[in-house]
C-alpha positions as protocol buffer text, in pm:
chain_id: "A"
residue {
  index: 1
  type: UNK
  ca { x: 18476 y: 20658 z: -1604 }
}
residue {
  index: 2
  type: UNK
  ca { x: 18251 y: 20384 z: -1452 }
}
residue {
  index: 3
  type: UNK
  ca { x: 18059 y: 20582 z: -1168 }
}
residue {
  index: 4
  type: UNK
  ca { x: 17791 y: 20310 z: -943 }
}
residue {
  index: 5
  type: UNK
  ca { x: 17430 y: 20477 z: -863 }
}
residue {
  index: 6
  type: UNK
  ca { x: 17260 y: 20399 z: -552 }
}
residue {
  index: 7
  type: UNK
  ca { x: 16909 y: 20464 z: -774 }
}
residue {
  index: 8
  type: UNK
  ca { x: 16750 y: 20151 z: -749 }
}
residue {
  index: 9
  type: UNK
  ca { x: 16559 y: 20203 z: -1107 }
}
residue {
  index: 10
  type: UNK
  ca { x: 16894 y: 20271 z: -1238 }
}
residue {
  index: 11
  type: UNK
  ca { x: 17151 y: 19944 z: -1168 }
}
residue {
  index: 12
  type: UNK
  ca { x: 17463 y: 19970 z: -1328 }
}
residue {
  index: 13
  type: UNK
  ca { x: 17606 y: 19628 z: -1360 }
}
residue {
  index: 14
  type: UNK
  ca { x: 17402 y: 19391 z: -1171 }
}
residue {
  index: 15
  type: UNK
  ca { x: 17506 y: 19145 z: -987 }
}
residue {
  index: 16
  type: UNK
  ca { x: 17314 y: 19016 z: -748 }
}
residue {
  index: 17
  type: UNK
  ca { x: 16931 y: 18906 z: -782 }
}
residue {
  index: 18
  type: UNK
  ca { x: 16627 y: 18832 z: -627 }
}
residue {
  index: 19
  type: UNK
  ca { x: 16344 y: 18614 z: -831 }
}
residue {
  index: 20
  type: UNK
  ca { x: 16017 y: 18571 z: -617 }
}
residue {
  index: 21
  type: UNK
  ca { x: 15777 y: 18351 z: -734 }
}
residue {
  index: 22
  type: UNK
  ca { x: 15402 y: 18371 z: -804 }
}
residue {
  index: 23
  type: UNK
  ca { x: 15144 y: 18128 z: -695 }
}
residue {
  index: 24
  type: UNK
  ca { x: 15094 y: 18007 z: -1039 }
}
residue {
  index: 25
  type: UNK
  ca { x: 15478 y: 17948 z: -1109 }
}
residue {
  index: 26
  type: UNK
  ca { x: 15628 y: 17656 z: -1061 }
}
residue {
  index: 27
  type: UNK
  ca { x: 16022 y: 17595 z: -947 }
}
residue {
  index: 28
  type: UNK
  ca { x: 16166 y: 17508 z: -1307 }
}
residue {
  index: 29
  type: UNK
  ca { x: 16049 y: 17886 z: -1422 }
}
residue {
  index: 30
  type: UNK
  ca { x: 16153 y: 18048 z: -1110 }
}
residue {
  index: 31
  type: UNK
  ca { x: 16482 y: 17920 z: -1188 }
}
residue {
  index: 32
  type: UNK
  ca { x: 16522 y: 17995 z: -1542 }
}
residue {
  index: 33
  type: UNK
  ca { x: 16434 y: 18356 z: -1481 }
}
residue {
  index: 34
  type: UNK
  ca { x: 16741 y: 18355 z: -1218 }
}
residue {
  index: 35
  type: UNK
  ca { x: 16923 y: 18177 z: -1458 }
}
residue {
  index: 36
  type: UNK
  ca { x: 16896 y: 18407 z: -1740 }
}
residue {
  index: 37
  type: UNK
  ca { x: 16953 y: 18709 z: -1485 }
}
residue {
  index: 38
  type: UNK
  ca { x: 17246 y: 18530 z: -1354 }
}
residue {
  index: 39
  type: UNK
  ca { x: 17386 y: 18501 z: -1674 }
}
residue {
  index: 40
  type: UNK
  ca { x: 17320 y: 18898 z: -1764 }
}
residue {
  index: 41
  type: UNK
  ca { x: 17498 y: 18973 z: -1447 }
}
residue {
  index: 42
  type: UNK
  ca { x: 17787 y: 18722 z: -1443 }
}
residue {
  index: 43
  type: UNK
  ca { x: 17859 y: 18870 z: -1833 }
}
residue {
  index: 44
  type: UNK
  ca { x: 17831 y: 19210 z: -1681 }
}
residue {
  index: 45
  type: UNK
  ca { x: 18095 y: 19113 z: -1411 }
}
residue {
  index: 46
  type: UNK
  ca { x: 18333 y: 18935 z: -1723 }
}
residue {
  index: 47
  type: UNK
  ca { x: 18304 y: 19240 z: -1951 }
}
residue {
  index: 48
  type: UNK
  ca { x: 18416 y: 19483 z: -1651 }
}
residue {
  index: 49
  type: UNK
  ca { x: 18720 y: 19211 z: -1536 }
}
residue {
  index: 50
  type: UNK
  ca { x: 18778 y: 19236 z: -1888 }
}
residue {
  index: 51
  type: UNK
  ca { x: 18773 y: 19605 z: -1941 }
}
residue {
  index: 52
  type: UNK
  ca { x: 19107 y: 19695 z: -2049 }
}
residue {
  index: 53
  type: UNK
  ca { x: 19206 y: 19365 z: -2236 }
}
residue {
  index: 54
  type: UNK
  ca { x: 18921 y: 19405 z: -2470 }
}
residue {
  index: 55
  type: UNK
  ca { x: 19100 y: 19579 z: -2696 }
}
residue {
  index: 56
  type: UNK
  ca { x: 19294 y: 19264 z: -2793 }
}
residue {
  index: 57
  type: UNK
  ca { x: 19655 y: 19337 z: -2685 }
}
residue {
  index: 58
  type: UNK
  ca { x: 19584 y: 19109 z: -2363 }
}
residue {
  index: 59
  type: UNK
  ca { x: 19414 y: 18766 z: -2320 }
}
residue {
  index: 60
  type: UNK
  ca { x: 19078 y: 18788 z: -2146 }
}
residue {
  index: 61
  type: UNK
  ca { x: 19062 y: 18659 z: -1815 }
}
residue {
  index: 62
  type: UNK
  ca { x: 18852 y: 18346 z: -1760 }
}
residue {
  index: 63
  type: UNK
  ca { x: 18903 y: 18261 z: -1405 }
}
residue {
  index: 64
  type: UNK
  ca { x: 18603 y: 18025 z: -1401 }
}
residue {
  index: 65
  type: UNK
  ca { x: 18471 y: 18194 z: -982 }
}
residue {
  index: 66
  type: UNK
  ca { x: 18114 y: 18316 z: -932 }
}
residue {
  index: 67
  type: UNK
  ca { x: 18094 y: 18746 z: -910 }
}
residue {
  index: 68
  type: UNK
  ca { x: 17675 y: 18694 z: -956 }
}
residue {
  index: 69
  type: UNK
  ca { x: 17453 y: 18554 z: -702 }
}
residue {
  index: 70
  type: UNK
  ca { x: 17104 y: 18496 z: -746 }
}
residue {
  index: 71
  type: UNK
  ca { x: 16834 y: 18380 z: -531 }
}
residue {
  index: 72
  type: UNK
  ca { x: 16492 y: 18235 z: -513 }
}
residue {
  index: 73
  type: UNK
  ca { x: 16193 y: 18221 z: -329 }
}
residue {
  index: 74
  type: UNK
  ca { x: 15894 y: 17994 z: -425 }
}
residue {
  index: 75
  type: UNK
  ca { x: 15695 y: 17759 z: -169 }
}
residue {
  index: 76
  type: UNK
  ca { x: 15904 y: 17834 z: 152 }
}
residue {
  index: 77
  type: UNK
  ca { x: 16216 y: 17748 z: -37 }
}
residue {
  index: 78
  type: UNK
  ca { x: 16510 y: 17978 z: -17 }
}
residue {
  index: 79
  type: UNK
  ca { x: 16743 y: 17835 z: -249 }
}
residue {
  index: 80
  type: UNK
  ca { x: 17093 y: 18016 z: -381 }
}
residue {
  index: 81
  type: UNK
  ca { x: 17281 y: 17992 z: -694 }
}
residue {
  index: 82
  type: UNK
  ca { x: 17653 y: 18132 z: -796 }
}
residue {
  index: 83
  type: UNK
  ca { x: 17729 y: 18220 z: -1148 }
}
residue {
  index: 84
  type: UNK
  ca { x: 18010 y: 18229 z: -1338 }
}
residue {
  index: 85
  type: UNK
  ca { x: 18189 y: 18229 z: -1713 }
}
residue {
  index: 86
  type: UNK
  ca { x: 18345 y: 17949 z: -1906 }
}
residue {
  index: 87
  type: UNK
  ca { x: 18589 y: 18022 z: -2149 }
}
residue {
  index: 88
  type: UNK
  ca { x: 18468 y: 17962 z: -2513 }
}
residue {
  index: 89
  type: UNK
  ca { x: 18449 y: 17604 z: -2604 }
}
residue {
  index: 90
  type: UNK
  ca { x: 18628 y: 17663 z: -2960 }
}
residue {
  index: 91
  type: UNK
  ca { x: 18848 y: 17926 z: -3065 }
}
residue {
  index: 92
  type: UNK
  ca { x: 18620 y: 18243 z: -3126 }
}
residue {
  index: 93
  type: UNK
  ca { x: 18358 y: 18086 z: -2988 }
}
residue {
  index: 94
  type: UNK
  ca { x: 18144 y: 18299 z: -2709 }
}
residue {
  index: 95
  type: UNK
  ca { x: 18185 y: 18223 z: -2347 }
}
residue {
  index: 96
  type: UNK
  ca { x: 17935 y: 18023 z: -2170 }
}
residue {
  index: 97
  type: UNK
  ca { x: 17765 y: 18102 z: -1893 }
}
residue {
  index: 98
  type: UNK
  ca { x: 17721 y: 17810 z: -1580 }
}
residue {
  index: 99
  type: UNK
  ca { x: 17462 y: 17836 z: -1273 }
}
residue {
  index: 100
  type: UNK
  ca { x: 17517 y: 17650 z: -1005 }
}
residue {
  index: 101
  type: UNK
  ca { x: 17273 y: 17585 z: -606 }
}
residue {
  index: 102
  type: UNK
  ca { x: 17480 y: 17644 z: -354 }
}
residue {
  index: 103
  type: UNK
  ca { x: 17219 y: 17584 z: -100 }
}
residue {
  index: 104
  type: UNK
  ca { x: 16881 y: 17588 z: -35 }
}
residue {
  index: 105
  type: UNK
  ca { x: 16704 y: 17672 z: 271 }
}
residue {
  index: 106
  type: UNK
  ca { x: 16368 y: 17549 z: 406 }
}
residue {
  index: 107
  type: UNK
  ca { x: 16267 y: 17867 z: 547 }
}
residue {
  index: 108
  type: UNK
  ca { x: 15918 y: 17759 z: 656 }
}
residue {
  index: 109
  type: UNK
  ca { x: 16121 y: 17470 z: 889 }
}
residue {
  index: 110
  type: UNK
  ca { x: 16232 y: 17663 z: 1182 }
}
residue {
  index: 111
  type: UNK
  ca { x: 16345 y: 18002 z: 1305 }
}
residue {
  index: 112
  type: UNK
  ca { x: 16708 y: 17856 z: 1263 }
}
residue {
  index: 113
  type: UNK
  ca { x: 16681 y: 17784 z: 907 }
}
residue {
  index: 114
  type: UNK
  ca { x: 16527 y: 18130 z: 827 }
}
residue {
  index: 115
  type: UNK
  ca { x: 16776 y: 18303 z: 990 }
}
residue {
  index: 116
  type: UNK
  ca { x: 17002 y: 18079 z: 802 }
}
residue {
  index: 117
  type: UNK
  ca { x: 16875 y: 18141 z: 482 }
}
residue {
  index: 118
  type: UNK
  ca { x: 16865 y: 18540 z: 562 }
}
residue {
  index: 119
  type: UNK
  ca { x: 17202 y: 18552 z: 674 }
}
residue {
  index: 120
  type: UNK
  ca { x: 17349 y: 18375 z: 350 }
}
residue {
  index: 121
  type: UNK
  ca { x: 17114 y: 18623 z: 160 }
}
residue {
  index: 122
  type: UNK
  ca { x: 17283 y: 18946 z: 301 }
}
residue {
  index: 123
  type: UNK
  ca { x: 17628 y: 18807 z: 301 }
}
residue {
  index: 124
  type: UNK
  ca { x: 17617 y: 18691 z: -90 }
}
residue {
  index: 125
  type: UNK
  ca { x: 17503 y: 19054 z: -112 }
}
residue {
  index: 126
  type: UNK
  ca { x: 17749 y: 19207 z: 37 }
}
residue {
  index: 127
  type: UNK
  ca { x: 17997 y: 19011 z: -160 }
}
residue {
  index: 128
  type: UNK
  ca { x: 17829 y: 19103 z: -436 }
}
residue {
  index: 129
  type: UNK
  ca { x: 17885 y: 19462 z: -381 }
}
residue {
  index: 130
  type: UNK
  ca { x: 18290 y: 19361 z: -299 }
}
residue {
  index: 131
  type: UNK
  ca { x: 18289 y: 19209 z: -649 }
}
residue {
  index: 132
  type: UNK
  ca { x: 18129 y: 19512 z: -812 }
}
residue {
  index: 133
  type: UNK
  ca { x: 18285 y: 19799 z: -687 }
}
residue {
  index: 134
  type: UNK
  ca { x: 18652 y: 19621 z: -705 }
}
residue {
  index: 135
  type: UNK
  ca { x: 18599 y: 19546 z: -1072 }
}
residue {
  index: 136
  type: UNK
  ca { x: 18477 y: 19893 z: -1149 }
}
residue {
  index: 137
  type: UNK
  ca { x: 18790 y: 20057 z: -960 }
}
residue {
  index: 138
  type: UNK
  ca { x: 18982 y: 19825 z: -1142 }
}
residue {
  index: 139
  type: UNK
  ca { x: 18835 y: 19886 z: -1447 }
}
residue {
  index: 140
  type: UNK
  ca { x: 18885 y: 20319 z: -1380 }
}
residue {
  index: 141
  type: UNK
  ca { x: 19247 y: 20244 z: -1288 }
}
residue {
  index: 142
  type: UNK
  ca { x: 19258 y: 20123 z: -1612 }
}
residue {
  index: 143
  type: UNK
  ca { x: 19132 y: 20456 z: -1818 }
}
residue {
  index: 144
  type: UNK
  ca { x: 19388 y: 20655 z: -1979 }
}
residue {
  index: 145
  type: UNK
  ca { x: 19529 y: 20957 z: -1738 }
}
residue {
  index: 146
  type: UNK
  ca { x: 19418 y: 20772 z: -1448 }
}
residue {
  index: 147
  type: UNK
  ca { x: 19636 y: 20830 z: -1150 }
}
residue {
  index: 148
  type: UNK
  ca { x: 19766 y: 20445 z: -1133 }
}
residue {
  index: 149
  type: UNK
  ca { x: 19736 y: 20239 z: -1492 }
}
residue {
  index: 150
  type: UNK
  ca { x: 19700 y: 19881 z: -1394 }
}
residue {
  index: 151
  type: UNK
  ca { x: 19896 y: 19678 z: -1651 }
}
């Protein structure tokens, strides 16, 4: 069984980050770090959709939509990115992993663009959290002697 922690030095299956940047680093870092989070997270999210068909008897589900959010902060710039999973590009190939900006937000600009920018933040998290915790009930639905198999 798949039981969430609130711990915050223990995450089980990330999916939602937060990369803040130093003084010293520029943009094109910042955003490979959320990158290569992203991607841990969005293959967390894939193996848990996946959970039951892993086992070969079912294809796995590639449904190409963004479960992993990340964000970044560097200069004043709030910017957010979705990721998601590509099915293999040849047959037993691995999946790939895509990052996309959704938006960013000038924070520094105005009141109305940081409350912009912190309103998207909390949502994506929450939605996050939706994601997560249906894919992990989905996933313990799925155990054997569960009270409701999924198929």
């Amino acid at each position: 069984m798949i039981v969430p922690t609130r711990e915050p030095d223990q995450p089980v299956l990330p999916n939602f980050f937060l990369q803040l940047a130093h003084t010293w680093q520029s943009r094109a870092i910042v955003r490979r770090q959320a990158c290569h989070f992203g991607a841990y997270g969005a293959r967390a999210m894939h193996n848990l959709q996946n959970h039951h068909r892993q086992d070969g008897t079912k294809p796995l589900v590639h449904d190409r939509k963004a479960y992993t959010f990340s964000f970044t902060l560097n200069g004043g710039e709030l910017i957010m990115y979705a990721h998601h999973i590509l099915p293999p590009m040849t047959d037993g190939g691995e999946p790939e992993h895509q990052m996309t900006r959704v938006k960013t937000f000038d924070v520094n600009k105005s009141h109305n663009r940081l409350r912009e920018g912190v309103l998207a933040f909390r949502n994506a998290r929450e939605l996050a959290k939706i994601y997560r915790d249906d894919f992990i009930a989905a996933a313990n639905s799925a155990l054997p002697g569960s009270e409701t198999e999924s198929d």
